[in-house]
VEXKOLMI-729255 format. One record per atom (N, C-alpha, C): y, x, z. Coordinates in steps of 0.05 Angstrom, whole numbers, plus 5000, padded with zeros to 4 digits. Layout:
# VEXKOLMI-729255
    v    u    w
    Y    X    Z
...
END
This chain:
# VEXKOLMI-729255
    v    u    w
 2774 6915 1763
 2764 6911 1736
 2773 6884 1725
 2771 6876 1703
 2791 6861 1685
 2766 6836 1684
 2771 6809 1693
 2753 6791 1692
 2745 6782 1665
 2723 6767 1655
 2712 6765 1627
 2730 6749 1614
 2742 6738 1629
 2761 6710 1603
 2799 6717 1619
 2806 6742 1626
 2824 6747 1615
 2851 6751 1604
 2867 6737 1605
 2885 6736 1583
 2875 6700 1571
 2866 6691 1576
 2864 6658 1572
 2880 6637 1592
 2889 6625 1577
 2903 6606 1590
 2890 6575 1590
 2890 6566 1613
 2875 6535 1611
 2894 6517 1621
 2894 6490 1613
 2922 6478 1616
 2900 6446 1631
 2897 6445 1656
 2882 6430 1668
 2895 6413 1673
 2884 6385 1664
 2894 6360 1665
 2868 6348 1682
 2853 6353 1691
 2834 6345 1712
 2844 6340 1729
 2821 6325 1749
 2835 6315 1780
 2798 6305 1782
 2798 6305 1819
 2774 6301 1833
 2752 6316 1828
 2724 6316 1814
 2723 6327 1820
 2697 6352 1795
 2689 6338 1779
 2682 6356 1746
 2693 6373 1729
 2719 6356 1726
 2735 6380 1720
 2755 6400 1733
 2758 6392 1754
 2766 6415 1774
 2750 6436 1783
 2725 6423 1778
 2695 6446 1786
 2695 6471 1757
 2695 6451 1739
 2692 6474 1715
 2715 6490 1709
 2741 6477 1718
 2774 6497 1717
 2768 6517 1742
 2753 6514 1762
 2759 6532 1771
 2730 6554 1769
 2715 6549 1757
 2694 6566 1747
 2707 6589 1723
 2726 6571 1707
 2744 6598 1698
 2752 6608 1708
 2771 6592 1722
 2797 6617 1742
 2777 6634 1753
 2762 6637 1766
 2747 6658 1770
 2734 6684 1762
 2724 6665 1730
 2719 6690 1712
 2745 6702 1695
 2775 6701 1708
 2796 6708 1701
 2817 6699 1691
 2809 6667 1680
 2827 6644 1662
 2858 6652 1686
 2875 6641 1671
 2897 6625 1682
 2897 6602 1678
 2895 6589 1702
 2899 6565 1709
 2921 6550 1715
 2925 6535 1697
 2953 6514 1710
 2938 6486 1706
 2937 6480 1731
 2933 6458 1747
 2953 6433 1752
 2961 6414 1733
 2982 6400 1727
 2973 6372 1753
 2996 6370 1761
 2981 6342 1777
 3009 6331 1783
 3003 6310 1793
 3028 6283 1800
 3051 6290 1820
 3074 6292 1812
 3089 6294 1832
 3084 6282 1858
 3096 6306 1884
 3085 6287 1914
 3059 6267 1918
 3042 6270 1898
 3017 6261 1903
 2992 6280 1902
 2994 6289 1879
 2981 6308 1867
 2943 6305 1870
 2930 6317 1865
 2896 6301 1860
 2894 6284 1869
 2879 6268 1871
 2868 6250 1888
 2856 6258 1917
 2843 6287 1907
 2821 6289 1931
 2846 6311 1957
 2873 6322 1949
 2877 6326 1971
 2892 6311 1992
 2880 6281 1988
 2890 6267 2007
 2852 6255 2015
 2830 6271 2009
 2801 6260 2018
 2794 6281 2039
 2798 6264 2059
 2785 6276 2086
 2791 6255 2106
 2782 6258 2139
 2766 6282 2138
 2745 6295 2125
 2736 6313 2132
 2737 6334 2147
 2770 6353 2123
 2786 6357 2144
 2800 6387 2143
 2802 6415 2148
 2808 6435 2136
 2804 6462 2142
 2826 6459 2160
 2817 6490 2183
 2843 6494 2200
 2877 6495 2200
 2875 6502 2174
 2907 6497 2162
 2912 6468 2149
 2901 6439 2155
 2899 6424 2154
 2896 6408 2126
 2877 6420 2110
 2885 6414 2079
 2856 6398 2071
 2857 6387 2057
 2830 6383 2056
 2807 6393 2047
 2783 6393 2056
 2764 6416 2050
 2755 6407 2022
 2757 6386 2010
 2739 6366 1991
 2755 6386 1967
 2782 6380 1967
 2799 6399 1945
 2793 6424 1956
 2791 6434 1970
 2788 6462 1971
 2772 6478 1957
 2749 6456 1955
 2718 6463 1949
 2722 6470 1916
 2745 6462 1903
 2743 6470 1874
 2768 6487 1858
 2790 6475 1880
 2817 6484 1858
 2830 6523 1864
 2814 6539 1871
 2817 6562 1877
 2828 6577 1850
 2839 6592 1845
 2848 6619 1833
 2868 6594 1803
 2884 6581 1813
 2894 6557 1805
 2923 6559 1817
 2939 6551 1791
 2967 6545 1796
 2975 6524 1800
 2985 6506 1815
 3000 6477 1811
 3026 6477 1796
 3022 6455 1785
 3048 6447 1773
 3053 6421 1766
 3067 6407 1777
 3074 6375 1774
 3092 6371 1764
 3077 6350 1740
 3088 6335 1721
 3082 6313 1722
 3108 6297 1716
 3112 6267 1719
 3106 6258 1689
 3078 6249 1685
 3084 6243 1653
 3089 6213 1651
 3096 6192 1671
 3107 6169 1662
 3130 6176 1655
 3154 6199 1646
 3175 6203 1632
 3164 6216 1614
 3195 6220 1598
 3198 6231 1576
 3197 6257 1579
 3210 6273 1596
 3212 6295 1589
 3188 6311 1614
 3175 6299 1625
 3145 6302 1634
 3123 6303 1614
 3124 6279 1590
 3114 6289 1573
 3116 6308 1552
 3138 6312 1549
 3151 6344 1530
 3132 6363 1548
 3139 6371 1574
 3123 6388 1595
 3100 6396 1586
 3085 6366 1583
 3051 6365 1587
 3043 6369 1549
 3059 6370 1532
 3063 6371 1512
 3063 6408 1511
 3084 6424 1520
 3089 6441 1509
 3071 6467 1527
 3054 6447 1544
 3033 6471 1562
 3016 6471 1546
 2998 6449 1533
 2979 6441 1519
 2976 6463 1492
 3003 6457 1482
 3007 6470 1452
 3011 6502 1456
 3008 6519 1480
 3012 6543 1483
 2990 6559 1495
 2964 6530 1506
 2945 6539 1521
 2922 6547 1504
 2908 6562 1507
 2881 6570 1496
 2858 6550 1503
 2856 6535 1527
 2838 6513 1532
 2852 6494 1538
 2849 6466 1531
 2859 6450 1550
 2829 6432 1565
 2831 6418 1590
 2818 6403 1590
 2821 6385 1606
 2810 6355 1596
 2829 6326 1617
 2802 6315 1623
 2812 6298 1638
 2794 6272 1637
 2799 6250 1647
 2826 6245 1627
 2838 6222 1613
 2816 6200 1609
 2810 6176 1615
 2808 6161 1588
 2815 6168 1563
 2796 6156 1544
 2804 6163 1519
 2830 6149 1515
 2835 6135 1523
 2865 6112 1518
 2886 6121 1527
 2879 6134 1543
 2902 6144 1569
 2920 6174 1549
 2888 6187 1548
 2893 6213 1527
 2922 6204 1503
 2910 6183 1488
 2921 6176 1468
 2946 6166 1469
 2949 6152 1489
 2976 6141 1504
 2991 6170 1508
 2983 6187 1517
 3006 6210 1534
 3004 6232 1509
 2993 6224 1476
 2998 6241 1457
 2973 6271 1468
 2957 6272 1482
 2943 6286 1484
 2918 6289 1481
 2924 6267 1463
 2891 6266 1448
 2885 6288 1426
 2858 6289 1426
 2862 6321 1408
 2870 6319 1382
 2871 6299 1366
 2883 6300 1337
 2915 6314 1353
 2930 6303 1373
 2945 6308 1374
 2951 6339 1386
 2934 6344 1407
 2947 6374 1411
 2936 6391 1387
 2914 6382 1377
 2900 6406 1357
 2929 6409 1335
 2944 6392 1331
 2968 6390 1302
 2991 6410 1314
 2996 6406 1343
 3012 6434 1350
 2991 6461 1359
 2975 6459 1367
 2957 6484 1375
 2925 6486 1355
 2928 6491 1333
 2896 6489 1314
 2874 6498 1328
 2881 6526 1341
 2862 6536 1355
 2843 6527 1378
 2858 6509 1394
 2859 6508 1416
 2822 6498 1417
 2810 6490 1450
 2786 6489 1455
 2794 6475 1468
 2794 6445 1462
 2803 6419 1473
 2775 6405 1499
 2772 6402 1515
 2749 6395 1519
 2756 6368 1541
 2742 6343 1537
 2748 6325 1550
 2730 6312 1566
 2731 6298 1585
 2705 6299 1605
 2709 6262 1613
 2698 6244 1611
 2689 6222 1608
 2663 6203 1625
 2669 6185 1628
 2648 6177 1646
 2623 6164 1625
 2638 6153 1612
 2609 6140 1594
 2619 6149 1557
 2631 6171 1556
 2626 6179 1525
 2658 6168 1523
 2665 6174 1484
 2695 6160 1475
 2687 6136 1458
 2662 6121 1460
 2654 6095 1445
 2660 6068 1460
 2634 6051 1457
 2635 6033 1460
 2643 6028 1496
 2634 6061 1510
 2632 6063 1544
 2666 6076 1554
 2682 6081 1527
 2700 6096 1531
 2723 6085 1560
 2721 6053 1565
 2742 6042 1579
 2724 6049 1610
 2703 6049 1609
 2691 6047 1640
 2699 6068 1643
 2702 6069 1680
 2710 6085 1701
 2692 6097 1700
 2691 6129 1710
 2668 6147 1713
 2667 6154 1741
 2654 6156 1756
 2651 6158 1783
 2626 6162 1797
 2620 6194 1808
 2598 6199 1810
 2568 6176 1822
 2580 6165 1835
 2561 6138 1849
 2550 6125 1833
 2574 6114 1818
 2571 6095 1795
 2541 6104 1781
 2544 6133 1767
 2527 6141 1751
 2498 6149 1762
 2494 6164 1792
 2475 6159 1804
 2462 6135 1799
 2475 6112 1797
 2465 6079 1803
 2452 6083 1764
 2471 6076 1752
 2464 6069 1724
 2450 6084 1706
 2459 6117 1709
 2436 6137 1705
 2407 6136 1713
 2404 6115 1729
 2374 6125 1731
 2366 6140 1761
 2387 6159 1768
 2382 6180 1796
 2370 6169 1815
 2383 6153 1831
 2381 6135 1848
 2352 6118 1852
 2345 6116 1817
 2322 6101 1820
 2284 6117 1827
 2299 6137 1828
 2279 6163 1827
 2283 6180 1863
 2296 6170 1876
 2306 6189 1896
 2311 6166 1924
 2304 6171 1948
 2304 6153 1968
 2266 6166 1979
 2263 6144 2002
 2245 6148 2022
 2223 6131 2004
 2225 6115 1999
 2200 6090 1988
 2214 6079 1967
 2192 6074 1953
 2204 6050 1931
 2210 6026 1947
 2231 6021 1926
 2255 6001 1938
 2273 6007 1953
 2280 6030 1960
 2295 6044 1983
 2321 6067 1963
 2329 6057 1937
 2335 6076 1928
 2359 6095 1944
 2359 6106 1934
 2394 6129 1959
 2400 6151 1936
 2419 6153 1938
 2439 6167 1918
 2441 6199 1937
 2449 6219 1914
 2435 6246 1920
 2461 6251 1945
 2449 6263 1963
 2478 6275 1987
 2501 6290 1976
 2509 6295 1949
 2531 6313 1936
 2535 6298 1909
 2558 6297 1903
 2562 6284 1879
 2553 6301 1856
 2529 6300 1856
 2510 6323 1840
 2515 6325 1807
 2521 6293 1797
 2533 6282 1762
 2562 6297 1767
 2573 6295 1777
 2595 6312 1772
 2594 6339 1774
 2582 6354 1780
 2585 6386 1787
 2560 6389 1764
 2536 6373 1756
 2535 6377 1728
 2543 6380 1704
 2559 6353 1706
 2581 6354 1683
 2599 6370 1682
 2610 6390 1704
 2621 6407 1699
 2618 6438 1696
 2587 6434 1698
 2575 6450 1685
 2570 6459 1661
 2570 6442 1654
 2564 6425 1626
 2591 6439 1601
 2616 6427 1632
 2636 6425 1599
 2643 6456 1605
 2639 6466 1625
 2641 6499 1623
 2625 6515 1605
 2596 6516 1601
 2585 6515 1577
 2588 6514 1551
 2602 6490 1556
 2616 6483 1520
 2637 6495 1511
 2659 6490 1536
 2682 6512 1530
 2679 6543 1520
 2658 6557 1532
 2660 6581 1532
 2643 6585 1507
 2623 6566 1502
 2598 6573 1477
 2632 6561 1449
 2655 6546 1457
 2668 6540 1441
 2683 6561 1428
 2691 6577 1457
 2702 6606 1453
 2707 6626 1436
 2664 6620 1439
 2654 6644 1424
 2662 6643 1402
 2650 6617 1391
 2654 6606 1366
 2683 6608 1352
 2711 6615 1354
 2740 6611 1362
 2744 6643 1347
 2725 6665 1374
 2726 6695 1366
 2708 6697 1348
 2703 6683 1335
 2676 6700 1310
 2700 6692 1283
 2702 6665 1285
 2721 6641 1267
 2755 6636 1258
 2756 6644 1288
 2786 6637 1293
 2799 6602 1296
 2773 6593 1291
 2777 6556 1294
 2772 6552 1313
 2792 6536 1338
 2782 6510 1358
 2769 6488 1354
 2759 6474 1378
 2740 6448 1360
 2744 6436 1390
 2734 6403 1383
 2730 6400 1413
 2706 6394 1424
 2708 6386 1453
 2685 6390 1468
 2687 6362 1481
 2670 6352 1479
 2664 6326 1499
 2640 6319 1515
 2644 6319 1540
 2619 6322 1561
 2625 6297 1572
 2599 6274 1580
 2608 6253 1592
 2583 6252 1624
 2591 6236 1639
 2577 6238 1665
 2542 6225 1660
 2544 6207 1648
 2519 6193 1640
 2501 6210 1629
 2509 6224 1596
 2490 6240 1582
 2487 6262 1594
 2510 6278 1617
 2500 6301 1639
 2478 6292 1652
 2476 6265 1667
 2453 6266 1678
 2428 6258 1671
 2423 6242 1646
 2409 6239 1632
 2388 6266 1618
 2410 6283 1615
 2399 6314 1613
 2391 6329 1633
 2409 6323 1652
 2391 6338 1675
 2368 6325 1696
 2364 6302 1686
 2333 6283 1690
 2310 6300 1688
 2317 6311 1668
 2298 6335 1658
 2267 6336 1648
 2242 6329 1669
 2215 6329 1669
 2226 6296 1667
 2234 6281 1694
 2224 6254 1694
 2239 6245 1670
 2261 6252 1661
 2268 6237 1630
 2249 6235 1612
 2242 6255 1614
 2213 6259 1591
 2194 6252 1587
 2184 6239 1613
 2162 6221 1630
 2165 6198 1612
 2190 6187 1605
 2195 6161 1596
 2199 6166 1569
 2219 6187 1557
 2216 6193 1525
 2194 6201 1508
 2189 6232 1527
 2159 6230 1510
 2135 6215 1521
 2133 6213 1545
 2104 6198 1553
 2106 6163 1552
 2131 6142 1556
 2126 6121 1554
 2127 6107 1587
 2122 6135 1602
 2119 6122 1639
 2164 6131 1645
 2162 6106 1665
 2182 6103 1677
 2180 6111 1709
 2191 6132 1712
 2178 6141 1738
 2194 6127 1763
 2183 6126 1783
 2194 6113 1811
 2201 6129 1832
 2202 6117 1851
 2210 6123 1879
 2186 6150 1887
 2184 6172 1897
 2160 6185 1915
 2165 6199 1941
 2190 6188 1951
 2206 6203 1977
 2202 6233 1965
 2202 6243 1981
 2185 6281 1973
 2170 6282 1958
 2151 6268 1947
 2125 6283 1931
 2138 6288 1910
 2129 6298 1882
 2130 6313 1866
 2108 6289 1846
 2123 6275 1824
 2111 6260 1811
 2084 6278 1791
 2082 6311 1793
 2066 6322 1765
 2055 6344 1788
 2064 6350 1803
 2046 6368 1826
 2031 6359 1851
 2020 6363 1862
 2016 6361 1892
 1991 6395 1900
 1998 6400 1925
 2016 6397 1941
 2049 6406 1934
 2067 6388 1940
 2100 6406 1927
 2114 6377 1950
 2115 6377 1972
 2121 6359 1985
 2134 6367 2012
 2141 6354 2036
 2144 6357 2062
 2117 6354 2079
 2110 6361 2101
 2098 6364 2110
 2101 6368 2141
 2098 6356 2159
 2099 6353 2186
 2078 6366 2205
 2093 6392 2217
 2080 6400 2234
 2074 6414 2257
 2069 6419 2279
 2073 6410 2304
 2097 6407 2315
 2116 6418 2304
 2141 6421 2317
 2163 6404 2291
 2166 6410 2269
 2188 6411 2253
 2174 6411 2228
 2190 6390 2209
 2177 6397 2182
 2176 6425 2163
 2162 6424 2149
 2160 6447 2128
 2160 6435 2099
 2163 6452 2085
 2169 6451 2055
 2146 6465 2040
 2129 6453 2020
 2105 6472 2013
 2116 6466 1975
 2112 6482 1964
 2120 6483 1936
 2099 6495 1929
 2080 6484 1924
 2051 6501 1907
 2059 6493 1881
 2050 6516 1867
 2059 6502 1834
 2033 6518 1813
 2008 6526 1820
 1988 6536 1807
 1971 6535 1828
 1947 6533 1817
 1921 6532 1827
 1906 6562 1848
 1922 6590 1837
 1918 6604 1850
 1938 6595 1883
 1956 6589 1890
 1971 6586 1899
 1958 6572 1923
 1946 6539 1913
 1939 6529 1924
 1902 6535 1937
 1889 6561 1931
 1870 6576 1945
 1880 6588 1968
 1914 6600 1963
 1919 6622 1985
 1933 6591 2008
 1934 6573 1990
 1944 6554 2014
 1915 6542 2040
 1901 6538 2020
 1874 6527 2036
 1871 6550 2067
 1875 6577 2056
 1855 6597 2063
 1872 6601 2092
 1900 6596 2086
 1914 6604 2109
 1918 6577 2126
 1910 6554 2124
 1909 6535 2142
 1881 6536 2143
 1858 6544 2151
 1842 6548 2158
 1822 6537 2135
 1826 6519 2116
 1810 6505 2107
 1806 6513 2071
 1786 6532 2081
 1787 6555 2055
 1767 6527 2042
 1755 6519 2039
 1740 6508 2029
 1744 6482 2014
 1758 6465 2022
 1785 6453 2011
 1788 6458 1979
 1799 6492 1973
 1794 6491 1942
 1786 6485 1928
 1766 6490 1945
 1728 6487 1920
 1723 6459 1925
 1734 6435 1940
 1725 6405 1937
 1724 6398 1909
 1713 6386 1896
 1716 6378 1862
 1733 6367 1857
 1741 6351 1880
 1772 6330 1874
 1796 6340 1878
 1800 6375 1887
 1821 6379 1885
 1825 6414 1870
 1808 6419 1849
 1799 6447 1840
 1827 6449 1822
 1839 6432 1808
 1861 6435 1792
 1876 6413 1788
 1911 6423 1783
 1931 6407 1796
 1925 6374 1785
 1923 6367 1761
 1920 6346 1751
 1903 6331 1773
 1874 6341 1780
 1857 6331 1796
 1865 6323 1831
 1887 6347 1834
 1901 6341 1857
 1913 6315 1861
 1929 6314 1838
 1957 6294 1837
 1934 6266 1841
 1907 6268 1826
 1896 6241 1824
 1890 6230 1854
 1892 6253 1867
 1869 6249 1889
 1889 6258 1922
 1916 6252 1905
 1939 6260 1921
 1935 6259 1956
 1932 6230 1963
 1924 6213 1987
 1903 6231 2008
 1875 6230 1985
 1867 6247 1996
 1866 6275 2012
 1873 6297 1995
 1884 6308 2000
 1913 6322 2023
 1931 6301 2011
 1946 6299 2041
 1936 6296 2066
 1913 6275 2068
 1906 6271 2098
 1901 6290 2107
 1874 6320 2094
 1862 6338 2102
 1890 6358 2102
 1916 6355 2084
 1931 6375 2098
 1953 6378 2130
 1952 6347 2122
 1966 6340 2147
 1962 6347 2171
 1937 6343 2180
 1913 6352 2211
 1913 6377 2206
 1919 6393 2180
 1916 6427 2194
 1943 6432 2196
 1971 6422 2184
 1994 6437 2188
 1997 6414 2218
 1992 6404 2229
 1990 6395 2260
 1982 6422 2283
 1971 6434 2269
 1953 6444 2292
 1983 6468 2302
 1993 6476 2283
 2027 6507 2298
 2046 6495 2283
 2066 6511 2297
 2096 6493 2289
 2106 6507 2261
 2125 6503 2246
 2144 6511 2227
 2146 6539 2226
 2143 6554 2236
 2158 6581 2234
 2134 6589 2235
 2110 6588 2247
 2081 6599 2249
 2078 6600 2217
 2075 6571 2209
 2064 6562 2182
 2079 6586 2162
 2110 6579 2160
 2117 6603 2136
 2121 6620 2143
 2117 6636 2164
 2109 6659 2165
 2085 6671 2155
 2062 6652 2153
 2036 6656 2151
 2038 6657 2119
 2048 6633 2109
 2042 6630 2089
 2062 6646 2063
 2087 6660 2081
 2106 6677 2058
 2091 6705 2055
 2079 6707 2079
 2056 6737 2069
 2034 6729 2051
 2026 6709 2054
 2000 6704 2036
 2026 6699 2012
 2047 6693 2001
 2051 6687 1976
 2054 6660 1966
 2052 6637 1985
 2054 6610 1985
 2078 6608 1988
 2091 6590 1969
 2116 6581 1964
 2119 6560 1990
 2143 6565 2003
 2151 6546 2028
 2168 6561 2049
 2181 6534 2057
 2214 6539 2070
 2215 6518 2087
 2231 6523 2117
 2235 6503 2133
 2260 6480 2113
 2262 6457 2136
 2290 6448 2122
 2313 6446 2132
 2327 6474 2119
 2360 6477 2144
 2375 6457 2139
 2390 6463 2156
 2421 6443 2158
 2444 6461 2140
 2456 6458 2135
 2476 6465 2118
 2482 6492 2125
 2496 6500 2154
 2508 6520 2162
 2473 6542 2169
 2449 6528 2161
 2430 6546 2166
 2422 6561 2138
 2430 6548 2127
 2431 6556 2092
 2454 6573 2082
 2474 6574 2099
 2488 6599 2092
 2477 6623 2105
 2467 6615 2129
 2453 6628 2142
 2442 6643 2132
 2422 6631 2122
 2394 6640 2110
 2412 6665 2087
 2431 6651 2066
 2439 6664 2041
 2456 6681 2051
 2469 6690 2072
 2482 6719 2084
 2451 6740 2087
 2435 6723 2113
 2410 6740 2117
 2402 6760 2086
 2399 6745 2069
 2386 6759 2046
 2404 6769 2027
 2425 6776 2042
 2457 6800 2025
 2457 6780 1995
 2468 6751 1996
 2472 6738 1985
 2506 6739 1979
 2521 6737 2002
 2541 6739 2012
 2558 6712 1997
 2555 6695 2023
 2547 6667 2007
 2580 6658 2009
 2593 6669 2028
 2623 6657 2042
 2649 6677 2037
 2672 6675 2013
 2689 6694 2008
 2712 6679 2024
 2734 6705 2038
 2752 6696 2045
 2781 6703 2032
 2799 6675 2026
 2823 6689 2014
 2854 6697 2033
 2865 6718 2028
 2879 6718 2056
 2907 6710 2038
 2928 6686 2044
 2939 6674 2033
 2966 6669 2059
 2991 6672 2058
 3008 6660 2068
 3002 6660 2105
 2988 6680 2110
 2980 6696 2133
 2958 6669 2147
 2946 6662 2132
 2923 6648 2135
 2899 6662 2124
 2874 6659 2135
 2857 6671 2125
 2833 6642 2107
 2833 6648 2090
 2824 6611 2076
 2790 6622 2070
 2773 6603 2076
 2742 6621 2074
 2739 6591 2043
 2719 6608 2029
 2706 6595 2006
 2679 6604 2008
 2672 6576 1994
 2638 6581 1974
 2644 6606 1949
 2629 6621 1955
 2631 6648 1926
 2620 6643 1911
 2631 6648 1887
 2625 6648 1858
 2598 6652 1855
 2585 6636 1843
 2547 6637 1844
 2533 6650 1822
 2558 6664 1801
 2545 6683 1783
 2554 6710 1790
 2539 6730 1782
 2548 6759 1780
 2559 6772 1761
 2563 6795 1753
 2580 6808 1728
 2578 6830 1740
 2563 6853 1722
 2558 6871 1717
 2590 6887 1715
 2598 6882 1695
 2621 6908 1684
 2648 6880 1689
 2651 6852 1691
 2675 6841 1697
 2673 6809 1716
 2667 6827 1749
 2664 6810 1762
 2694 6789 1771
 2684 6768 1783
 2700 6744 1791
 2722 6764 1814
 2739 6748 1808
 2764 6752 1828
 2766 6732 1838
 2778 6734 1869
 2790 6709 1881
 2818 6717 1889
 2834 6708 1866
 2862 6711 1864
 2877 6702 1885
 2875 6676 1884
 2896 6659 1904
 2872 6640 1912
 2884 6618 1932
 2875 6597 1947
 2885 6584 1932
 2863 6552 1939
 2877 6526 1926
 2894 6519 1932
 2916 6517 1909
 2953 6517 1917
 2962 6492 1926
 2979 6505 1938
 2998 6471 1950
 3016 6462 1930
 3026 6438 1929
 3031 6418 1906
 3055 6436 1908
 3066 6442 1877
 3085 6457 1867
 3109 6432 1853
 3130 6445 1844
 3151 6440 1826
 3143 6434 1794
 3156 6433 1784
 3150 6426 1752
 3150 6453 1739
 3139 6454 1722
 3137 6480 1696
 3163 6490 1695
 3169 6522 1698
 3190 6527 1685
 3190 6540 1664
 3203 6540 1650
 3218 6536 1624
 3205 6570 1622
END
């Protein structure tokens, strides 16, 4: 069956790792992908490793550039830029993430491709916006730090620690996939392109979400709480006899079937903890009396106990237990592509489609030749 996008062509000037995430979220839902990168260099990230896959490539690029063509172009020449010029002006999407200066320097700024291609769905991806932030470097760390993330996330206040995945980038490229395709629409109703600009800061600023709000609409600047849950409790870790657990109560019924199955039905009905607000006040409290009953059986007792009663909670796997887990439940979390008598395994496409599911065409390609003609 014929994937949703088609007959689209995307002319990817990305590298590392936002907009390689969102180019290859097309290629999947059917785009053609041409994947432009540096002669004999080519991304950045397939020279980031270790860790390498068994055919020795690196897993870091692997993780995004799938159902993707290479093609290297030298645009410090002239006729590299004709190249990067005449992919642009023939493509249905383009998308970089250029500096704005850089853009403008290589003529691929959108005044400029939009004058050969009107249509086109220009979309450009930036670390701090095309203003006054346009010259700073965008770099997922960076933005953890200055976004705010960092300051919300760690063991204790004062301990801040940046999220284990470069989480601002795989938002932001969420983001500009979104835009492109809501640009799309707009394109098939109209017949006009427009462009799209997604930057790393206002991605995560948006995806702050509750605690942004904490500070816009409420005025509080929220801090450090290791695990807890600054607007719930219980929604935390929990230690017990053997191995931690994960408890996600998130309503008051919830937290009755929680009392009842750690023995301490009574607990509910304390006045200081009858409803969540009253919880959160009386947080401390509370924890102590939960702590001494999830002591008493190990991890697997507890959510067992507690996924029949209907209490939200999960051990905390390791990586390869989480695929685990997402095979167990016909998730079918791991696709393999069979390529050049290699068999290449991937993360699968995390949406579904009814009538025009994802293909996995090719593997992330090895650095190619220049465009032909």
């Amino acid at each position: 069956m014929a994937g949703a996008l088609d007959g689209i062509v995307v002319a990817d000037f990305t590298r590392v790792l936002a907009g390689p995430y969102a180019t290859m979220l097309l290629g999947d839902m059917g785009a053609t992908v041409l994947k432009v990168e540096r002669p004999g260099l080519g991304d950045d990230t397939r020279h980031w490793g270790p860790p390498f896959d068994p055919t020795g490539r690196a897993t870091y690029f692997e993780a995004v550039n799938r159902n993707k063509d290479s093609v290297s172009i030298d645009m410090t020449t002239s006729d590299g830029l004709a190249q990067a010029h005449s992919l642009a002006a023939k493509a249905d999407i383009v998308v970089h993430n250029f500096p704005p200066a850089t853009a403008l320097k290589f003529g691929l700024d959108y005044e400029s491709v939009r004058a050969a291609n009107p249509a086109v769905i220009y979309c450009s991806i930036t670390g701090f916006g095309s203003g006054a932030g346009a010259a700073m470097p965008g770099y997922d760390l960076m933005v953890q730090a200055m976004g705010g993330l960092m300051s919300i996330t760690g063991p204790a206040p004062g301990e801040p620690t940046k999220v284990g995945v470069a989480l601002v980038d795989v938002v932001t490229g969420m983001h500009a996939t979104i835009g492109i395709l809501a640009a799309l629409n707009h394109r098939n109703v109209t017949g006009n392109g427009q462009q799209v600009e997604v930057n790393l800061l206002s991605s995560l600023l948006s995806a702050l979400v509750n605690q942004a709000s904490s500070y816009v609409s409420g005025g509080i600047v929220p801090g450090i709480l290791g695990n807890a849950h600054p607007s719930i409790t219980p929604y935390e870790v929990y230690q017990t006899a053997d191995q931690p657990i994960v408890i996600a109560v998130g309503n008051d019924g919830q937290f009755v079937k929680l009392c009842a199955v750690l023995g301490i039905a009574d607990v509910a009905h304390d006045e200081r903890f009858t409803t969540n607000p009253l919880r959160v006040a009386h947080r401390n409290e509370l924890n102590d009396l939960l702590k001494d009953a999830f002591a008493q059986h190990g991890a697997q007792h507890w959510w067992t106990e507690l996924t029949q009663a209907g209490v939200p909670s999960g051990p905390i796997n390791s990586i390869d237990q989480a695929f685990e887990l997402a095979q167990s439940l016909e998730l079918n979390p791991i696709i393999s592509i069979e390529q050049d008598g290699h068999s290449r395994r991937q993360v699968a496409h995390p949406i579904t489609f009814s009538d025009t599911p994802v293909h996995y065409r090719n593997a992330p390609p090895d650095l190619q030749g220049g465009l032909s003609s």
